[in-house]
C-alpha positions in Angstrom: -102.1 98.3 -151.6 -104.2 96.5 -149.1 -106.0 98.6 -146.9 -106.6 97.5 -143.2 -109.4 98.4 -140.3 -110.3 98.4 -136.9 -112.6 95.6 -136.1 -115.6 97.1 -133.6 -118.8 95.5 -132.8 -118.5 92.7 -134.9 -117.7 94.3 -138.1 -114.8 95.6 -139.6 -114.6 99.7 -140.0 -112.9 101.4 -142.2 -110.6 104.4 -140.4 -112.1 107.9 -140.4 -109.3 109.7 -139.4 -106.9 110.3 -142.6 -103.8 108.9 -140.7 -102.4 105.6 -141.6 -99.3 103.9 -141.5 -97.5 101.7 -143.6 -96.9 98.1 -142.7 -93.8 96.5 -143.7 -92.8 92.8 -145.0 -89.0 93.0 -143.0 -88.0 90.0 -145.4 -88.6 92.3 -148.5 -88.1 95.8 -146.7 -91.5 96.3 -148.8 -94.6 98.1 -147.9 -97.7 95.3 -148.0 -100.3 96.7 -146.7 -101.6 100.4 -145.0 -103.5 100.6 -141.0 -105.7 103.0 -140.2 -104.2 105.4 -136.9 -107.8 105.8 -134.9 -109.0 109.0 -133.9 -110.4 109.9 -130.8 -113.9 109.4 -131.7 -113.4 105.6 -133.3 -111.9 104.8 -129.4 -114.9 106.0 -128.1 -116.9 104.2 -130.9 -114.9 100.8 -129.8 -115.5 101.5 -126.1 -119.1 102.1 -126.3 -118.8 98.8 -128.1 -117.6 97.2 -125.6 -120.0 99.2 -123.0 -123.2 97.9 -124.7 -121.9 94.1 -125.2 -120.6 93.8 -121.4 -124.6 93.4 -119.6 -124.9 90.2 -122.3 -121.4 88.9 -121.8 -121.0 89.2 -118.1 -124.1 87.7 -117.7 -123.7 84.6 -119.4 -122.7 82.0 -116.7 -118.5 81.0 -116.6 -119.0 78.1 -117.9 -120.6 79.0 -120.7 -118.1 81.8 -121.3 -115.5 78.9 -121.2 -116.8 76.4 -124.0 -116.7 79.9 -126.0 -113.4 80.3 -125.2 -112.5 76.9 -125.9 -114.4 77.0 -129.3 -112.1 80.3 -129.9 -109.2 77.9 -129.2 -110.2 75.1 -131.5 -110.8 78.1 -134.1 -107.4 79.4 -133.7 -106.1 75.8 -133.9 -107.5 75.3 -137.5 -106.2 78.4 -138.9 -103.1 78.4 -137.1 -100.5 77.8 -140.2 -102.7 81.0 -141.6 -102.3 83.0 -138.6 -98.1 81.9 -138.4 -97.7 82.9 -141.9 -99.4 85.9 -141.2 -97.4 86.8 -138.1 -94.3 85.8 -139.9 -94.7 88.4 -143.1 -95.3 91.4 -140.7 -92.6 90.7 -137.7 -90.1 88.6 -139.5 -90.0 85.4 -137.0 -89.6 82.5 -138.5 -92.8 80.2 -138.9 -92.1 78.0 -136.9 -91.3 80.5 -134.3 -94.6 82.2 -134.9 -96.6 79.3 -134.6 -94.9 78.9 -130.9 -95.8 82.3 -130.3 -99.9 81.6 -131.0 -99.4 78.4 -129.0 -98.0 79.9 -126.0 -101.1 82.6 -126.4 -103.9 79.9 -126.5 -102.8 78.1 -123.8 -104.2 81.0 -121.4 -106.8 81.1 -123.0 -107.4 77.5 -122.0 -106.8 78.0 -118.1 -109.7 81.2 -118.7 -111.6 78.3 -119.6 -110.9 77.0 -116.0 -112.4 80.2 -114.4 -115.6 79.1 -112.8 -113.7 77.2 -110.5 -111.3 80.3 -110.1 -113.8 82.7 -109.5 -115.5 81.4 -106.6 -115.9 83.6 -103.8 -115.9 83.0 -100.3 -118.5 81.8 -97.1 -119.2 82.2 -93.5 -121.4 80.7 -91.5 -122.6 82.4 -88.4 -120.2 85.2 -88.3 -122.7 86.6 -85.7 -126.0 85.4 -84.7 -127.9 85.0 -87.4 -125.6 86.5 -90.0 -123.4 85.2 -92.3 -121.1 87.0 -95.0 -119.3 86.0 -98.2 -117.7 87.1 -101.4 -118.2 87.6 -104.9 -115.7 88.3 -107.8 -117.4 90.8 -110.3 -115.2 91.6 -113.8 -114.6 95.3 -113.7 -116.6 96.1 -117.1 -114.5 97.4 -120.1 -111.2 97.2 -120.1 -108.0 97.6 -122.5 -104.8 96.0 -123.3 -102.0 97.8 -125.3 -99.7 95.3 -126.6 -96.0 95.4 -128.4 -94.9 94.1 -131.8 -93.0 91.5 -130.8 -95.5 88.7 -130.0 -98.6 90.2 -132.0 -100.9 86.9 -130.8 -99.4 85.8 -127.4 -99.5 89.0 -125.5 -103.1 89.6 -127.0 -104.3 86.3 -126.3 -103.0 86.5 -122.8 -104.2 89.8 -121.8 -108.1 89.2 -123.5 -108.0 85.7 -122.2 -108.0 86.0 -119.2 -110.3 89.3 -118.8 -112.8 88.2 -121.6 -112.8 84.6 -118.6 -113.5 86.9 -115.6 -116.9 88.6 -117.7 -115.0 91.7 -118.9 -115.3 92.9 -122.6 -112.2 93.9 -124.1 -110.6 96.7 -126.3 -107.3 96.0 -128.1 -104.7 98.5 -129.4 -102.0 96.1 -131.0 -98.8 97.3 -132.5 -99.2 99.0 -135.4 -96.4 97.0 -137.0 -98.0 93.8 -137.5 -101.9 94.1 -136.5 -103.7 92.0 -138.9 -102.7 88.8 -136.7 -105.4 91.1 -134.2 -107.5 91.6 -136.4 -108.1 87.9 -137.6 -108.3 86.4 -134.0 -111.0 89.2 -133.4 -113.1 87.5 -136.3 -112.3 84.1 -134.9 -113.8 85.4 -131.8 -117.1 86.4 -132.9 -117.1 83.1 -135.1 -116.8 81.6 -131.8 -120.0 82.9 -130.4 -118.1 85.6 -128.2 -121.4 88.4 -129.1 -120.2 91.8 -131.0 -118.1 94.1 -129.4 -117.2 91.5 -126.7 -113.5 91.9 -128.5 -113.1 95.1 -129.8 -109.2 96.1 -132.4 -108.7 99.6 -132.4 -105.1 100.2 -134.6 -103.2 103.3 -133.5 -100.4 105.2 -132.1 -100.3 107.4 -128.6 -103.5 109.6 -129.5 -105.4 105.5 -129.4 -103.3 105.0 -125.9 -104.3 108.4 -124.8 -107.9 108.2 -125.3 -108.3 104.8 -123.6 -106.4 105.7 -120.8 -108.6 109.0 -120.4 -112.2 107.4 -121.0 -114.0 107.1 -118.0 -115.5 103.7 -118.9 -112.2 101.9 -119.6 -111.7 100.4 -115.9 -108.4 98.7 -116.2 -105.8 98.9 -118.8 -102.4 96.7 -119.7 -99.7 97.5 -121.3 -96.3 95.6 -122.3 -93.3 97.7 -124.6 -90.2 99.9 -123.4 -89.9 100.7 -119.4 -90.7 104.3 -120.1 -93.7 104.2 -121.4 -95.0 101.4 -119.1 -94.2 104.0 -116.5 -95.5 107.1 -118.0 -99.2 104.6 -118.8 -98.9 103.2 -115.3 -98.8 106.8 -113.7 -101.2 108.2 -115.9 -103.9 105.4 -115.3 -103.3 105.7 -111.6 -104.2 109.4 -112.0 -107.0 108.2 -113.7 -108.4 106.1 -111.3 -108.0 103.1 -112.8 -106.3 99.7 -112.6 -102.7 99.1 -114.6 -100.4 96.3 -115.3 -97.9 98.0 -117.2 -94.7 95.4 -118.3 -91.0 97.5 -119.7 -88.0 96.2 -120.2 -85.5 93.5 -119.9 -81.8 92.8 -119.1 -82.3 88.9 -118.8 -78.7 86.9 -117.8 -77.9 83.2 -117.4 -75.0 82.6 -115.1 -73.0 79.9 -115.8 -71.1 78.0 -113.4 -68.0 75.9 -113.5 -70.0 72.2 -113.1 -72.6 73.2 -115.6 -72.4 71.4 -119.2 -71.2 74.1 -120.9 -72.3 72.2 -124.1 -76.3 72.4 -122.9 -75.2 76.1 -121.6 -73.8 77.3 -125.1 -77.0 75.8 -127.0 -79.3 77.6 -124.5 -77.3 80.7 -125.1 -77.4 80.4 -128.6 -81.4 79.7 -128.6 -82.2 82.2 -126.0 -79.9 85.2 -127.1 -80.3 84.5 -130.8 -83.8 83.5 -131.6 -86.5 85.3 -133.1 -83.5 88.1 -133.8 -83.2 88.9 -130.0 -86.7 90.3 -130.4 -88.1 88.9 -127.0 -89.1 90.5 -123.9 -87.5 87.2 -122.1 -84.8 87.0 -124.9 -81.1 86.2 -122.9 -78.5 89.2 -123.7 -76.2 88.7 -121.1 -73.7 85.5 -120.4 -72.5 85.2 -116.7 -69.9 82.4 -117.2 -68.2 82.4 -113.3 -64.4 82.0 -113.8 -62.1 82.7 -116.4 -61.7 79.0 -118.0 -66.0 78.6 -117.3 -65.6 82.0 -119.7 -63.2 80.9 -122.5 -64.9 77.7 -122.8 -68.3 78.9 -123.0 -66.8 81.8 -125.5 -65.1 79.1 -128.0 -68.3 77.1 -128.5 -70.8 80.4 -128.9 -67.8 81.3 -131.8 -68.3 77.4 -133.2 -72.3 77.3 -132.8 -72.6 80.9 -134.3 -70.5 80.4 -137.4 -72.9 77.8 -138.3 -76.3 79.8 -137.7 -78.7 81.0 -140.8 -79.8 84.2 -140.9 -82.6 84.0 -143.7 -86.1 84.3 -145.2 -89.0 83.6 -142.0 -90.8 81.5 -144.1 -87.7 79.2 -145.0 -87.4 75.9 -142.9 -83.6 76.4 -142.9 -83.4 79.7 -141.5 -82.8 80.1 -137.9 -83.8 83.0 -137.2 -85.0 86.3 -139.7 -84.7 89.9 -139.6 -85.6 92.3 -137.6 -88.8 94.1 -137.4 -87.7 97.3 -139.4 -85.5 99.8 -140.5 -85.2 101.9 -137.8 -84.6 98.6 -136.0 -82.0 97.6 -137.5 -80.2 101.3 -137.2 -80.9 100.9 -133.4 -79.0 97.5 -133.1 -76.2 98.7 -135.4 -75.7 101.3 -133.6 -75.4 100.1 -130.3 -72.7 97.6 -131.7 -70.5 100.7 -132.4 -71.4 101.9 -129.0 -70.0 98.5 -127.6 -67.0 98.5 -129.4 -66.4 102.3 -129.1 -66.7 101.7 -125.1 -64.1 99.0 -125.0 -66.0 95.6 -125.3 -64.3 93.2 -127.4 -66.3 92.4 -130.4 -65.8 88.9 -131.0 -69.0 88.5 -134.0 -70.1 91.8 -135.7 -73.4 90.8 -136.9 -73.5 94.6 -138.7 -74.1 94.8 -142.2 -75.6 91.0 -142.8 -76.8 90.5 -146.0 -79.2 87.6 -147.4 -79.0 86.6 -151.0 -82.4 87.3 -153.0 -83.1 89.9 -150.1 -81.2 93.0 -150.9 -83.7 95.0 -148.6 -84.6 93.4 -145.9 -83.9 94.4 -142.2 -81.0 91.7 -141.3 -78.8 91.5 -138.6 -76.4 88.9 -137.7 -75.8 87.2 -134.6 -73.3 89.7 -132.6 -71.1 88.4 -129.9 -69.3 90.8 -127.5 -66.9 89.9 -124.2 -65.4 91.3 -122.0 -68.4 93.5 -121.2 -68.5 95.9 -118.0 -71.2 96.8 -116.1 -70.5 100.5 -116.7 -71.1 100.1 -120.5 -74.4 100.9 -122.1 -74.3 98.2 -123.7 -74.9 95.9 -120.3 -77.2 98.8 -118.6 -79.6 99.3 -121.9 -82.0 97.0 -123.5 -80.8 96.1 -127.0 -83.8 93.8 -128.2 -81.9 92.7 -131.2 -79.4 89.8 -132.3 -76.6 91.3 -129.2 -74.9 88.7 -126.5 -72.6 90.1 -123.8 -70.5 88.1 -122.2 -69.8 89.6 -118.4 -67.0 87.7 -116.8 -67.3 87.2 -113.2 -64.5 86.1 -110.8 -66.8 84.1 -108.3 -70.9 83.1 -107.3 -71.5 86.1 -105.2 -70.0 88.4 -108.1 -72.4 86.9 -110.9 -75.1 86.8 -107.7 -75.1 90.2 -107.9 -75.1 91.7 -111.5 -78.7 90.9 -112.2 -80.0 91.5 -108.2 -78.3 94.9 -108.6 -79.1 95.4 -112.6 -82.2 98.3 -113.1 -84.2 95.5 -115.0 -85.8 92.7 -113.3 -87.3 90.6 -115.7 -86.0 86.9 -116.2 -82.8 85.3 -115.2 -81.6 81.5 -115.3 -78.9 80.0 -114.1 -76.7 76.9 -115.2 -75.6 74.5 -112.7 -75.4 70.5 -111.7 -75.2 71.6 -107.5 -78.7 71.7 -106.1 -77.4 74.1 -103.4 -76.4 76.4 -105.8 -79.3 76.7 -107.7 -81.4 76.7 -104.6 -79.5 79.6 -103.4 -79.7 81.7 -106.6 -83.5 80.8 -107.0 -83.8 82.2 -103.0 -81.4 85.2 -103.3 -81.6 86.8 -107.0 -83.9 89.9 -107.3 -85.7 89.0 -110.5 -88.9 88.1 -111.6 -89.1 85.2 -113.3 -86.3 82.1 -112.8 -85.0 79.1 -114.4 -82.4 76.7 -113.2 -81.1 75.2 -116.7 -84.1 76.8 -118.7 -82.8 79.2 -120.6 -86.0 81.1 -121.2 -88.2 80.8 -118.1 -91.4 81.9 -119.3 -94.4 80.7 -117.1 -96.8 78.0 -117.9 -100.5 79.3 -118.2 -101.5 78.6 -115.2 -98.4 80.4 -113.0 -98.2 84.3 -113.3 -95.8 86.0 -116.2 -94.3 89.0 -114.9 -91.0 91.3 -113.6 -89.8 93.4 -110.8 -87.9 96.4 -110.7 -87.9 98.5 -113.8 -89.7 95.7 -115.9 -93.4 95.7 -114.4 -95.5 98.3 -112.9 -98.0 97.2 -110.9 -98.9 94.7 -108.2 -100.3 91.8 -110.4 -99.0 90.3 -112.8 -100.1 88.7 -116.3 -102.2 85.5 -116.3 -102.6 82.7 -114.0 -104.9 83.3 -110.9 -103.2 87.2 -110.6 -104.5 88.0 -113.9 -108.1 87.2 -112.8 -107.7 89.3 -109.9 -106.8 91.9 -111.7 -109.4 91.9 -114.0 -112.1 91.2 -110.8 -113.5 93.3 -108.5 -114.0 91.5 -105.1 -117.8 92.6 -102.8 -118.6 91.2 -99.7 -121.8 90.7 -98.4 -123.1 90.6 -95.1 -126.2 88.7 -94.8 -129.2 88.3 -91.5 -132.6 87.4 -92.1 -135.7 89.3 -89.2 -136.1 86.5 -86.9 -138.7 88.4 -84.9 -136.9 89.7 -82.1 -136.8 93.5 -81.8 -133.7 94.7 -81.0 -134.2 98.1 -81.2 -131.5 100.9 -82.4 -127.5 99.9 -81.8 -125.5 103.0 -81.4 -122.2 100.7 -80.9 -119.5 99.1 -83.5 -120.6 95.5 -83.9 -118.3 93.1 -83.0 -118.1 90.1 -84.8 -119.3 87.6 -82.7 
């Protein structure tokens, strides 16, 4: 059985701690390989890494820190069927699912290659006589990203993008579910020309988190997984003195309105709710459609479109979507689908007990269709992340207005609609993060900021774009004057500026 590492200061080590854990094909249900669980002292070993490559890092210029980045990206680019199929055997996505999840990474890492531009500070002239004062953003120095199993290369790529850009050096605790997608983009990086211990893997559970949180020389820290451990990490960073961007959970709905084409709306749905097993932070799991003949439309094409979907093997071409990440998974999901039904949902699709010829073990669950969901029921308050679509039936605009304004969970939202007004309305008025108007999944391009309100973020930045760089920078500004002969003599007074 194949025996995995942490990947510090260049060089893969071997863990020292006598805790592992096993790492699952879901397809199979079979163990594939074992990952080490680092102790305290391999964190430290991965910090001080980090520590000792930052002075050589930082002080190459940005725009030499970009053509690495870029020659990361072109690196990622050639192994990127090896890195999908990778992702794919560990998660359960399907391949060409995976591959958009390492696209969607790389792309910030192409805007990091933007940063010199995006770093600039600021300058004035003559604030006073004789002085002038500007700005300078500094990276922060080491600083860590905790990321969840559900996009083992995106989330990565985004969080050490975008600090490795700003001059920071970087310590990653992936999932332990799927790291060795980590692990081989931290060889790609030192391929690159990124020097060792620039990117530094450490695999682990909450003693890893722990220790990074708590070391003194780990400045800022992000984190993305359940909303109550983003909390707990955002509170205990702030105790610690140190920066957090800490992303929880999701409720994401698309409202449907009467003039939408409920056609594009029910393929969206089915795309959105369904894909990658419902395993997605931005995943839909909640239909809106306004008005009862809006809702038994839209509910008679979901039945059509999901009698035809494939539940299968990730690495077949004809599967649409796989299993789920593992077996405790899998009892999660299942068990919320008797808690629907149980609480008086109608349970149009039960996606329970899916089975996949060849596969007798793996982690499947079918595409599950509920209507007639309430607001009261856990299965509309709680986050599912599996294969689960709710359909919530509302009488009128204001009433579908409100379910995700006034839902715990602020994450992403979209909206179906040909009337401008109405979708300029609902872009205005809902209270969630992250909006599309007939965009099913409105995820951010690189260069705009990813990230929710409410109970799904922590923090006041957000991932990537120009809010990611401020968070991993550190603003100073300088207040210059040059003797000019004259003798002043003592001030006892505030200065004034001008």
């Amino acid at each position: 059985m194949p025996e995995l590492s942490h990947f510090i200061h260049g060089e893969h080590v071997s863990g020292t701690s006598g805790r592992s854990r096993e790492v699952f094909n879901p397809v199979r249900g079979e163990v594939t390989s074992h990952v080490p669980l680092a102790s305290l002292d391999e964190v430290s070993a991965a910090v001080d890494s980090a520590q000792r490559a930052f002075p050589e890092w930082s002080a190459i210029n940005p725009q030499r820190r970009g053509r690495i980045l870029l020659k990361w990206v072109d690196l990622i680019a050639q192994h990127r069927d090896e890195l999908a199929e990778m992702l794919s055997n560990e998660h359960g996505k399907t391949f060409e699912d995976a591959k958009g999840d390492i696209q969607r990474g790389v792309e910030v890492v192409e805007f990091g290659a933007g940063a010199p531009h995006l770093l600039k500070g600021e300058f004035s002239h003559s604030v006073a006589t004789g002085m002038d004062v500007h700005s300078l953003r500094q990276p922060l120095g080491v600083v860590g990203g905790i990321t969840p199993f559900n996009f083992p290369a995106m989330i990565p790529l985004w969080k050490a993008g975008t600090a490795l850009a700003a001059g920071n050096t970087f310590v990653l605790k992936p999932s332990e579910r799927d790291p060795s997608v980590p692990l081989r983009l931290a060889e790609l990086a030192l391929e690159a020309g990124m020097p060792p211990g620039t990117l530094n893997v450490v695999n682990g559970d909450k003693e890893a988190v722990d220790a990074l949180i708590e070391d003194p020389r780990v400045k800022a820290v992000g984190f993305v997984g359940s909303t109550p451990i983003a909390q707990a990490i955002y509170s205990a960073a702030a105790a610690a003195g140190k920066r957090a961007q800490c992303f929880g959970g999701a409720k994401n709905h698309m409202v449907i309105m009467p003039d939408a084409d409920l056609d594009q709306a029910a393929d969206a749905l089915i795309g959105a709710g369904y894909g990658s097993a419902g395993e997605r932070c931005m995943a839909i799991s909640v239909a809106v459609p306004v008005g009862e003949a809006t809702a038994q439309a839209l509910r008679e094409k979901l039945e059509q479109r999901i009698a035809k979907l494939r539940v299968g093997p990730s690495l077949d071409p004809t599967s649409d979507f796989g299993p789920v990440v593992g077996a405790d998974a899998k009892e999660r999901i299942e068990n919320y689908i008797g808690i629907g039904a149980q609480e008086g949902a109608e349970l149009v699709v039960d996606g329970r007990g899916a089975q996949v010829e060849g596969y007798p073990n793996g982690y499947w669950v079918g595409a599950t269709l509920f209507d007639h969901v309430t607001p009261q029921m856990r299965i509309y308050k709680e986050e599912i992340f599996g294969p689960v679509l709710c359909i919530v039936r509302a009488a009128d605009y204001e009433e579908a207005l409100r379910l995700p304004t006034e839902h715990e969970f602020g994450n992403g939202v979209a909206i179906f609609t040909r009337d401008g007004d109405t979708a300029r309305d609902f872009t205005s008025r809902v209270e969630v993060g992250m909006v599309g108007v007939n965009v099913p999944i409105p995820v951010p391009i690189a260069y705009y900021t990813f990230g929710g309100w409410k109970a799904s973020g922590f923090g006041d930045l957000n991932q990537h774009g120009t809010e990611g760089l401020k968070f991993y920078t550190k603003t100073k500004t300088v207040s210059t004057r040059w003797p000019s002969g004259l003798k002043e003599g003592a001030s006892f007074i505030m200065p004034e500026g001008s």
